[in-house]
DSSP file (Angstrom, degrees, kcal/mol; ACC not computed):
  #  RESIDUE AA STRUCTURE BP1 BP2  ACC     N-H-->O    O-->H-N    N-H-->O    O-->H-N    TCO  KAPPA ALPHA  PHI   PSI    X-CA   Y-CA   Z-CA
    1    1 A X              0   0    0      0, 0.0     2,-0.7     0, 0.0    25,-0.1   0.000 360.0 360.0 360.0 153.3   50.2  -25.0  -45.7
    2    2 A X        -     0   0    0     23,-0.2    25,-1.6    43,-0.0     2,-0.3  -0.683 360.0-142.2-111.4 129.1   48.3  -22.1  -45.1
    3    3 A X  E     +ab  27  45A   0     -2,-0.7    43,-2.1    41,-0.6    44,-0.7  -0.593  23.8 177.0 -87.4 132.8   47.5  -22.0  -40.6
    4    4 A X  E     -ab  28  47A   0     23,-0.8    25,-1.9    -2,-0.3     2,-0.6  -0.987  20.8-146.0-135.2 144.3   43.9  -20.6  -39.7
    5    5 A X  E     -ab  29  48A   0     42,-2.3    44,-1.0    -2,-0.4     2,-0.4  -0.926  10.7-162.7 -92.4 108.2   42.7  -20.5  -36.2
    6    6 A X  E     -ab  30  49A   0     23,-1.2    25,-1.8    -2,-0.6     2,-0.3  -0.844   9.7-176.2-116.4 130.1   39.0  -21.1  -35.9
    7    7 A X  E     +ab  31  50A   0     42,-2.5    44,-2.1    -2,-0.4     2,-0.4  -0.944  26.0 132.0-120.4 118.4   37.3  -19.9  -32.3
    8    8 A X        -     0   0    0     23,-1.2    23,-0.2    -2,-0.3    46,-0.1  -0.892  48.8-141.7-158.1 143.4   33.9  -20.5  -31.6
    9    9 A X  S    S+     0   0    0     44,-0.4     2,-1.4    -2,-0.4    23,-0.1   0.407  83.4  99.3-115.7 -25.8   32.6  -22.2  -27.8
   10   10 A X    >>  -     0   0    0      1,-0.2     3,-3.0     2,-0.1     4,-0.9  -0.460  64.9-167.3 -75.5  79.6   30.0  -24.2  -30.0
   11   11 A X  H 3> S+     0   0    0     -2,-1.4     4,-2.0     1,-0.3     5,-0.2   0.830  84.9  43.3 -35.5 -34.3   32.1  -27.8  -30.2
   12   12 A X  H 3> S+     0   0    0      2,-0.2     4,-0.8     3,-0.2    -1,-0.3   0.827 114.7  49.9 -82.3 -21.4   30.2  -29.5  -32.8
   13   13 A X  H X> S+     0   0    0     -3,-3.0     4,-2.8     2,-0.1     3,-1.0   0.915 116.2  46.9 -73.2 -62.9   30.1  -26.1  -35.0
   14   14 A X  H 3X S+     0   0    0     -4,-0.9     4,-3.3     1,-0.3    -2,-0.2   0.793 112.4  44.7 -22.7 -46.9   34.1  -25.8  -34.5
   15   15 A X  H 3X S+     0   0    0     -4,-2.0     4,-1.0    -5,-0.3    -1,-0.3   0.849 115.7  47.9 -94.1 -28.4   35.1  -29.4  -35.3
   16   16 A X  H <X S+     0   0    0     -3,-1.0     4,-2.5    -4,-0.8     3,-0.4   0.958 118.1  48.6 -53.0 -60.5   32.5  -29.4  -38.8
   17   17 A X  H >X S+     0   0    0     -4,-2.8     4,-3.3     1,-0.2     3,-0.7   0.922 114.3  42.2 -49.9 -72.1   34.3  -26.0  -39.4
   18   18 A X  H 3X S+     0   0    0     -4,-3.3     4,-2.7     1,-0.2    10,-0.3   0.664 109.6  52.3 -12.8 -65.3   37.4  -27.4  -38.9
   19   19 A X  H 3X S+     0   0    0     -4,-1.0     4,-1.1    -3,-0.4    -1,-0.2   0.545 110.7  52.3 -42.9 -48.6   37.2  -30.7  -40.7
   20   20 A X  H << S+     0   0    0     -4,-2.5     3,-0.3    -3,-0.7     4,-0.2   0.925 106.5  48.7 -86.8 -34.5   35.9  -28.9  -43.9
   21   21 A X  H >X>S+     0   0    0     -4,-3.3     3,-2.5    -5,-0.3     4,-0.8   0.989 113.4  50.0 -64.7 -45.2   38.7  -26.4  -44.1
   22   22 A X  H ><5S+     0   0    0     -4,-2.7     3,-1.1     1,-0.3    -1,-0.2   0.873 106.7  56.7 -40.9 -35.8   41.3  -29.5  -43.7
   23   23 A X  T 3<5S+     0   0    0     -4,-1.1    -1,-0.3    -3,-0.3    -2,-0.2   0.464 108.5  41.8 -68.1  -9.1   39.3  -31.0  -46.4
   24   24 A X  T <45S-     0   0    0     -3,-2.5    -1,-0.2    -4,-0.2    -2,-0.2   0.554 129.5-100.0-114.2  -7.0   40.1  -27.8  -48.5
   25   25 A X  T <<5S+     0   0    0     -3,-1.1   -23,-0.2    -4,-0.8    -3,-0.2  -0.141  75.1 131.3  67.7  -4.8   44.0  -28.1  -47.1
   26   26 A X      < -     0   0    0     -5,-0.8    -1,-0.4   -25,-0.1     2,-0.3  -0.196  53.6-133.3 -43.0 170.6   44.4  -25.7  -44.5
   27   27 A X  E     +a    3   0A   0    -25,-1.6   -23,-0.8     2,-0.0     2,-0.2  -0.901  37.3 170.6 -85.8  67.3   45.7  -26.5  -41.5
   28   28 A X  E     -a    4   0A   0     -2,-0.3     2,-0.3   -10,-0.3   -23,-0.2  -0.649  30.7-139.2-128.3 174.2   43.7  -25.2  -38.8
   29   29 A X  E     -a    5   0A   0    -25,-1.9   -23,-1.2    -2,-0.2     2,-0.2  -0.996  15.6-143.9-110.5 112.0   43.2  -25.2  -35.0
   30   30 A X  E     -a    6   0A   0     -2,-0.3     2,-0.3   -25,-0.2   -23,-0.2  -0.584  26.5-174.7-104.7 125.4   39.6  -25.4  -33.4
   31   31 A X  E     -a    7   0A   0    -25,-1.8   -23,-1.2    -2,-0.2     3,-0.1  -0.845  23.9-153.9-120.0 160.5   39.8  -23.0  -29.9
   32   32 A X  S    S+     0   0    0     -2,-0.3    23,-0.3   -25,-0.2     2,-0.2   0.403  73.0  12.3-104.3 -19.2   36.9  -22.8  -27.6
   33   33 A X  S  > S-     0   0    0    -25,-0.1     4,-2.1    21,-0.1     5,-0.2  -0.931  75.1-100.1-161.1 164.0   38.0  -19.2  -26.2
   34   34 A X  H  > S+     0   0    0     -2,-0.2     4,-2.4     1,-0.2    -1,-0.1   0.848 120.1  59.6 -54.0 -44.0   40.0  -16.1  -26.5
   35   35 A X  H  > S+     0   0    0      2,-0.3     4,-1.8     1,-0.2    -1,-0.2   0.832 114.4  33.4 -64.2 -71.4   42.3  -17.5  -23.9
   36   36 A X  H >> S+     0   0    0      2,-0.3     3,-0.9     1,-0.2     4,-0.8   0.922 114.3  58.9 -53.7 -81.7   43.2  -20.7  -26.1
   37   37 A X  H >X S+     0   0    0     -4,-2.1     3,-1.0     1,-0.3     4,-1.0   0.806 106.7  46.0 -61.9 -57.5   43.0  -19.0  -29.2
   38   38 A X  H >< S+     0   0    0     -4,-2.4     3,-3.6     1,-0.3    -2,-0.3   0.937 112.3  55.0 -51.2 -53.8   45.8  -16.4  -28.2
   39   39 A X  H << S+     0   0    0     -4,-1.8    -1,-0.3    -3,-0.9    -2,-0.2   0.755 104.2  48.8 -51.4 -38.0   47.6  -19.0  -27.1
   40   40 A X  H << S+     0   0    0     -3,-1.0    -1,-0.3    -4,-0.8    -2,-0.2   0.517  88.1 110.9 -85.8  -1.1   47.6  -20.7  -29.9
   41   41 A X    <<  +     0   0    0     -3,-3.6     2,-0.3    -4,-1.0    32,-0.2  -0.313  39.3 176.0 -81.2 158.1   48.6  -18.0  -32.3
   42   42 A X    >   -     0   0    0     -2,-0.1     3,-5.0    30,-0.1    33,-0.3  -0.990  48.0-102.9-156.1 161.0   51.9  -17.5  -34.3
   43   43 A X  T 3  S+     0   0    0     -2,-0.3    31,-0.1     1,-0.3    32,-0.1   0.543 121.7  53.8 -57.5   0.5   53.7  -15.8  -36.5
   44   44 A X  T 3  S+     0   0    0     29,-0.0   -41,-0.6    30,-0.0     2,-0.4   0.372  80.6 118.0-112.9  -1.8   53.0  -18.3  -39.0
   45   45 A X  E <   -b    3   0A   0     -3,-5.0    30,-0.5    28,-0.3   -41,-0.1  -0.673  40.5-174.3 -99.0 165.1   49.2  -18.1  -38.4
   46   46 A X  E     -     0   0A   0    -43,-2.1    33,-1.4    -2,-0.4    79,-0.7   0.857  56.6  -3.1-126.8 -58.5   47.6  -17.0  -41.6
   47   47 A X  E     -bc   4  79A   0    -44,-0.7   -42,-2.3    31,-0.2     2,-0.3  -0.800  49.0-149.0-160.8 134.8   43.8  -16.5  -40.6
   48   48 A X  E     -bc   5  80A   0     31,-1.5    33,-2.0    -2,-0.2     2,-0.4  -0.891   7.4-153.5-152.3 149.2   41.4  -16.8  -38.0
   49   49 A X  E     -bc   6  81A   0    -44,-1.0   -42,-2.5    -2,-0.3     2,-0.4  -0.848  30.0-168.3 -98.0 125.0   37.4  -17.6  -38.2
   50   50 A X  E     -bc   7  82A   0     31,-3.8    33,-1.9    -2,-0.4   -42,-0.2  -0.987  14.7-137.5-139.2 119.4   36.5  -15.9  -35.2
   51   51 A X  E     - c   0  83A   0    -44,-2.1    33,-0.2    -2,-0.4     3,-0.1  -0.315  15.4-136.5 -60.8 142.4   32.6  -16.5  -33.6
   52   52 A X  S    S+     0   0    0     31,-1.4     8,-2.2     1,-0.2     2,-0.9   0.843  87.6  44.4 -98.7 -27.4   31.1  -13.2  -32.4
   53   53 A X        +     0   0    0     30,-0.3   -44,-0.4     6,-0.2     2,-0.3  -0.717  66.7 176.7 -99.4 130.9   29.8  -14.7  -29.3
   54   54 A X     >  -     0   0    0     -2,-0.9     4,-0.9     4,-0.5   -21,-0.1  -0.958  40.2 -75.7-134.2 158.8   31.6  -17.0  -27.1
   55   55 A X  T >4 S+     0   0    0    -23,-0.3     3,-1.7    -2,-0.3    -1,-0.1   0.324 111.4  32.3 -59.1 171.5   30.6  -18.6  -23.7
   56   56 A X  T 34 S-     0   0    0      1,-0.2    -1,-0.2    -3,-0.1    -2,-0.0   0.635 129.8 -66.2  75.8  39.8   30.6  -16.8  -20.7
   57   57 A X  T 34 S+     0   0    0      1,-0.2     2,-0.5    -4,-0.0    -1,-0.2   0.709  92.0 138.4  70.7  13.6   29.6  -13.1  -22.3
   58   58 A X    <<  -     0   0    0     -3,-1.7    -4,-0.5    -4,-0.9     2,-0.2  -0.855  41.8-150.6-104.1 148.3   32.9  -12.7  -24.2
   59   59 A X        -     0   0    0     -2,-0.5     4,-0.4    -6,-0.2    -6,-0.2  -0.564  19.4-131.0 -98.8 136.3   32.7  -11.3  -27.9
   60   60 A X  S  > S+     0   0    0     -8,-2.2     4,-2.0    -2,-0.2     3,-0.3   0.507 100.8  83.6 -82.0   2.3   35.1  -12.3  -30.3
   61   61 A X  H  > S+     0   0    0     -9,-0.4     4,-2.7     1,-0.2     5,-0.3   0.945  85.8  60.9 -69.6 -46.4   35.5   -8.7  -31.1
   62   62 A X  H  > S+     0   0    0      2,-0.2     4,-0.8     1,-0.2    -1,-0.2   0.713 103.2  48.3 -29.0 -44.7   37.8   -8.9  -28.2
   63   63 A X  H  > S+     0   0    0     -4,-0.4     4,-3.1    -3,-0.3    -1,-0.2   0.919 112.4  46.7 -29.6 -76.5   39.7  -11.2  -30.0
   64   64 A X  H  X S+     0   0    0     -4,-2.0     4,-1.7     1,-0.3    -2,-0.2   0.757 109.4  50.2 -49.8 -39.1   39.8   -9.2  -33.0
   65   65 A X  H  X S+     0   0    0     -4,-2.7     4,-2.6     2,-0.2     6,-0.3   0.893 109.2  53.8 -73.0 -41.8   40.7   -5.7  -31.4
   66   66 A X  H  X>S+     0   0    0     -4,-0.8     5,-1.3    -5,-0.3     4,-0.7   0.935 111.6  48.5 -88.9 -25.3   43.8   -7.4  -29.3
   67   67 A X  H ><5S+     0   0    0     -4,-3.1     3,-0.5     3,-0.2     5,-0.3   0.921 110.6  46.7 -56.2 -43.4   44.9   -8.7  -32.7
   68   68 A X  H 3<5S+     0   0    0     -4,-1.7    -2,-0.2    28,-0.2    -3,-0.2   0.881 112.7  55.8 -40.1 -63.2   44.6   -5.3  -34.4
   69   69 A X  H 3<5S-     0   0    0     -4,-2.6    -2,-0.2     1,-0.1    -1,-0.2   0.301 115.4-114.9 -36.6 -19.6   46.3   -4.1  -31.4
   70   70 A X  T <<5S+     0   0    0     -4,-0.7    -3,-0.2    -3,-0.5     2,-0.1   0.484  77.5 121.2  71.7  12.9   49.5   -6.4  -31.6
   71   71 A X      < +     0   0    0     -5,-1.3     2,-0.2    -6,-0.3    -4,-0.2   0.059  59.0  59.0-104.7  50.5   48.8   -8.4  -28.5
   72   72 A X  S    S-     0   0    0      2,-0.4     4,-0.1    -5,-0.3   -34,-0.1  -0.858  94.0-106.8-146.8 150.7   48.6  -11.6  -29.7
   73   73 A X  S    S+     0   0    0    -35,-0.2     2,-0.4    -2,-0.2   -28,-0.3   0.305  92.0  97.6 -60.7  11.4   51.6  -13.6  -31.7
   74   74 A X  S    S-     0   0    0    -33,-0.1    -2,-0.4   -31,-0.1     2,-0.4  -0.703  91.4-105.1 -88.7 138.1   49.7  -13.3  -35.0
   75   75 A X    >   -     0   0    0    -30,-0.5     3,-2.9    -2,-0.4    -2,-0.1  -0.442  36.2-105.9 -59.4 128.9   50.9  -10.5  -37.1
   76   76 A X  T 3  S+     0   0    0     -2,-0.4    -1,-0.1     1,-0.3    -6,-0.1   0.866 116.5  47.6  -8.9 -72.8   48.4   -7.3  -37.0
   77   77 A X  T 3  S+     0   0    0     47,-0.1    47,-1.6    46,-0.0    -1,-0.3   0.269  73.9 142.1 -82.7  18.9   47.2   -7.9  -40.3
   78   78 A X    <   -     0   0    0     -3,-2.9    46,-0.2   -11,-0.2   -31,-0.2  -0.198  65.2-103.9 -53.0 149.5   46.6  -11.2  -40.0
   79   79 A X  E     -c   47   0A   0    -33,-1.4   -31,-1.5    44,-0.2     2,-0.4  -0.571  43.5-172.1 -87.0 134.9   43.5  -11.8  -41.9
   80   80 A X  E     -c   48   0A   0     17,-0.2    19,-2.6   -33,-0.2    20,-0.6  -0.985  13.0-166.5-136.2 146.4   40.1  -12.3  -39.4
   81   81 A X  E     -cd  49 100A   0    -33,-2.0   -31,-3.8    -2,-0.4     2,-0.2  -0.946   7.8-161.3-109.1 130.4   36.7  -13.3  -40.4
   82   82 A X  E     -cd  50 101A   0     18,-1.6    20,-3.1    -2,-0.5     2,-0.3  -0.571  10.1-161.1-100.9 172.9   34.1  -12.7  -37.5
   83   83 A X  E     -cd  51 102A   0    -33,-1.9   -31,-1.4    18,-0.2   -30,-0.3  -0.916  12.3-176.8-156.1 115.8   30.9  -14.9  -38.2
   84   84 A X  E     - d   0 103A   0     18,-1.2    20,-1.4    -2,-0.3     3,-0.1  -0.913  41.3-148.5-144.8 140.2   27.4  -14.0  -36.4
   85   85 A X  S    S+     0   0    0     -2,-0.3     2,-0.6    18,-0.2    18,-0.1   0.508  95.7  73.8   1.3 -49.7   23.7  -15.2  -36.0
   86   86 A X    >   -     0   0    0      1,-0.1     3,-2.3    17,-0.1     4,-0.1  -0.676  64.0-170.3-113.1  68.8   23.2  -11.4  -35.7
   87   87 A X  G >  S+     0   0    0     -2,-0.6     3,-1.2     1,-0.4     4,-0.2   0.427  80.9  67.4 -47.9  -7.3   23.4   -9.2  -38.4
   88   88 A X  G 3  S+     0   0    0      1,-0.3     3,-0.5     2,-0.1    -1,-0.4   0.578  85.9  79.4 -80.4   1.3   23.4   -6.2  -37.1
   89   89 A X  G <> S+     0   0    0     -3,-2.3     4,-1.1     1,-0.2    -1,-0.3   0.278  78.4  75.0 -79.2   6.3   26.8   -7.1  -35.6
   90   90 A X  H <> S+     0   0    0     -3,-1.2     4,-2.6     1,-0.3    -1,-0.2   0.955  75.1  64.5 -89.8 -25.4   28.7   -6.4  -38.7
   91   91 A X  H  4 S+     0   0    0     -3,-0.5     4,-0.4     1,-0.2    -1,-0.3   0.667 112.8  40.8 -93.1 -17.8   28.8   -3.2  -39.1
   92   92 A X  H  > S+     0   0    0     -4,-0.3     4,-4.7     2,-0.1    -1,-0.2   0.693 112.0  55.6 -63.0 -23.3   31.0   -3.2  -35.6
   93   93 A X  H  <>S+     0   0    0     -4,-1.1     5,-0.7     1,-0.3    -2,-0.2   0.963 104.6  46.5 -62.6 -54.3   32.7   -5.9  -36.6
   94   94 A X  T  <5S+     0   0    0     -4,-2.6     3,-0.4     3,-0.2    -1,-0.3   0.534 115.9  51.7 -29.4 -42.2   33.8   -4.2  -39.9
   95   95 A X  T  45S+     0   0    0     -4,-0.4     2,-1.8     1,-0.2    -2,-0.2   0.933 106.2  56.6 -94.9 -69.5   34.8   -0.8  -37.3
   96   96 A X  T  <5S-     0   0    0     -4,-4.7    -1,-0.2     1,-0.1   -28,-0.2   0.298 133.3 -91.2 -76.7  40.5   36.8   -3.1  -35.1
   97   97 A X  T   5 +     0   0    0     -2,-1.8   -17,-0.2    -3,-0.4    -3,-0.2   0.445  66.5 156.4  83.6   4.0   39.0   -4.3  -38.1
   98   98 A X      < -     0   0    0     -5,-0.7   -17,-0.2    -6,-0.2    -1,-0.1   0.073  33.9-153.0 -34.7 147.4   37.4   -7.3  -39.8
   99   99 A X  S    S-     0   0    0    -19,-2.6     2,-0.2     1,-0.4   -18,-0.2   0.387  76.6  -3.8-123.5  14.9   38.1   -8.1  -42.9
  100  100 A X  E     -d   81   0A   0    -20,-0.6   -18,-1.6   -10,-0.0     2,-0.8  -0.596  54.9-147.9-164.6 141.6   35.2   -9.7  -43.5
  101  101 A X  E     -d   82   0A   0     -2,-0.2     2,-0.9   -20,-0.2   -18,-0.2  -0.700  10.6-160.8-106.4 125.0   31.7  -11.0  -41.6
  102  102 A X  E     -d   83   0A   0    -20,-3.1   -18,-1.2    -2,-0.8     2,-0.1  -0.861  19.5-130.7-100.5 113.3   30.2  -13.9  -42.8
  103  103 A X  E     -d   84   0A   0     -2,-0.9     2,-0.3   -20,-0.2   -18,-0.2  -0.462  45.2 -95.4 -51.0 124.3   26.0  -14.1  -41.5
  104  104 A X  S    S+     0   0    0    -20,-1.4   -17,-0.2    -2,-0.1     2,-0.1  -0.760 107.1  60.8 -98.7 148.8   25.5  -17.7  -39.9
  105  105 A X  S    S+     0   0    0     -2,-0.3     2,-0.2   -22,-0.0   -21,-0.1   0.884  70.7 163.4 -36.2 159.7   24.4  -19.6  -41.8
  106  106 A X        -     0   0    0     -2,-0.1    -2,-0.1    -4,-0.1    -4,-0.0  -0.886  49.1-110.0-125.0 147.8   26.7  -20.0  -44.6
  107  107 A X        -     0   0    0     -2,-0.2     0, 0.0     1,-0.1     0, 0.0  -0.313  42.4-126.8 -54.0 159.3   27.3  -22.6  -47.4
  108  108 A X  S  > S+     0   0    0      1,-0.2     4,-1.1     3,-0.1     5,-0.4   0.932 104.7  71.9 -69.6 -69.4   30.9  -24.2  -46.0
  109  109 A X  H  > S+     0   0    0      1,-0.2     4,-2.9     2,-0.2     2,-1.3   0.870  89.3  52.0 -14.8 -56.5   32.3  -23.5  -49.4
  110  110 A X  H  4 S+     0   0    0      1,-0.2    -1,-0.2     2,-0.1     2,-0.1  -0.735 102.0  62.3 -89.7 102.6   32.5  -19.5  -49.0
  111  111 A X  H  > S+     0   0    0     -2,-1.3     4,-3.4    -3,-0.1     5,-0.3  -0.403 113.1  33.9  -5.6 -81.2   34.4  -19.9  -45.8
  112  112 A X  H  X S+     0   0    0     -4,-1.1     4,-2.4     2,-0.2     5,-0.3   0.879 117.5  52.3 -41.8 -43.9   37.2  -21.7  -47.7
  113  113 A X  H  X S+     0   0    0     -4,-2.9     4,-1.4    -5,-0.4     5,-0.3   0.990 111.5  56.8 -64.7 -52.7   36.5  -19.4  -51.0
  114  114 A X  H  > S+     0   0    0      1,-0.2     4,-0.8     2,-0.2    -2,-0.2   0.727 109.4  41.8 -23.9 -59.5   36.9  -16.3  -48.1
  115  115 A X  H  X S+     0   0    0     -4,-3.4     4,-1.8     2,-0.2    -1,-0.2   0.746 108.6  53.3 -64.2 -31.7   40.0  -17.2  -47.1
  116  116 A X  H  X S+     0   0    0     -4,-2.4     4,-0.6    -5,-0.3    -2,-0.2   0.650 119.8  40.2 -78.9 -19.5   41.7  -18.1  -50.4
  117  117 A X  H  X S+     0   0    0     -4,-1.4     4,-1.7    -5,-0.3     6,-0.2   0.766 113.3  50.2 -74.5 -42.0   40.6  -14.5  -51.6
  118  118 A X  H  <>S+     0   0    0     -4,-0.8     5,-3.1    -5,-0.3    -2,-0.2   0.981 115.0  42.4 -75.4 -44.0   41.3  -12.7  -48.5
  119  119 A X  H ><5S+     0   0    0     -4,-1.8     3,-0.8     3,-0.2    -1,-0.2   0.820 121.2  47.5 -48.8 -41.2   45.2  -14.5  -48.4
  120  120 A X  H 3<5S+     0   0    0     -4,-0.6    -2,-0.2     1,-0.3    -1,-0.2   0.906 108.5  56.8 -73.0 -45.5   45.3  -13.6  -52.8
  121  121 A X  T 3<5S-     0   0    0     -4,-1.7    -1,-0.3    -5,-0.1    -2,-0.2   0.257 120.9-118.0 -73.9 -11.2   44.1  -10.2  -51.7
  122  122 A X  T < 5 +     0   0    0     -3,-0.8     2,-0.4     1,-0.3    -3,-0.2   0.772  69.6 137.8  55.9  24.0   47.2   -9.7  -49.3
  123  123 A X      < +     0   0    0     -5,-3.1    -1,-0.3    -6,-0.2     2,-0.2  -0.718  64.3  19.9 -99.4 151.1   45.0   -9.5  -46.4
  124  124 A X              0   0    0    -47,-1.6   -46,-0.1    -2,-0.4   -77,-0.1  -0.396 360.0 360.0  72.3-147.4   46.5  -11.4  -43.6
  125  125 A X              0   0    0    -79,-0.7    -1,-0.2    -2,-0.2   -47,-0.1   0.833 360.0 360.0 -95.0 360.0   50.6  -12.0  -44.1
């Protein structure tokens, strides 16, 4: 079953997010923070839906660069989708190694469709 991490600080966005990908079979794991979210990575994890803001002034680019970086137990290339309010964020997001940015809103369907392309695609392991 294929492991995605989803981090976003919003609970109620996380656990909808969450809840549809199960629905879709993933596996996934709803983190609140970078902190969490590293923790909770492994070699086995496939994906991660990564929020571009999270509480207390931390960016999920942070995330994304220490993954890029190898300083997390997810493989490098682990596939990450950042997800923003704010479009103008993509075009960093994209620089710090995204493989893709999804603009909030989006239908709950291309999430799922995202990941099952990005995984066919060899993106992630």
């Amino acid at each position: 079953m294929t492991q995605i991490i989803v981090v976003d600080d919003d609970n109620t966005n996380s656990s909808l997010i969450k809840m549809l990908l199960e629905l879709d079979g993933f596996s996934v794991e709803a983190c609140e923070d970078q902190d969490k979210a590293e923790a909770a990575a492994t070699a086995q994890t496939q994906a991660f839906v990564i929020d571009c803001h999270l509480a207390r002034g931390r960016s999920g680019l942070d995330l994304l660069r220490a993954i890029r970086a190898g300083e997390t137990n997810a493989a490098m290339e682990t596939a990450v989708i950042i997800t923003s309010g704010d479009y103008r964020r993509e075009e960093e997001s994209m620089s710090a190694g995204a493989n893709l940015f999804l603009l909030k809103p989006y239908p709950p369907n291309d999430l799922s469709e995202a990941i099952s392309n990005l995984l066919n695609q060899g993106g992630g392991q």
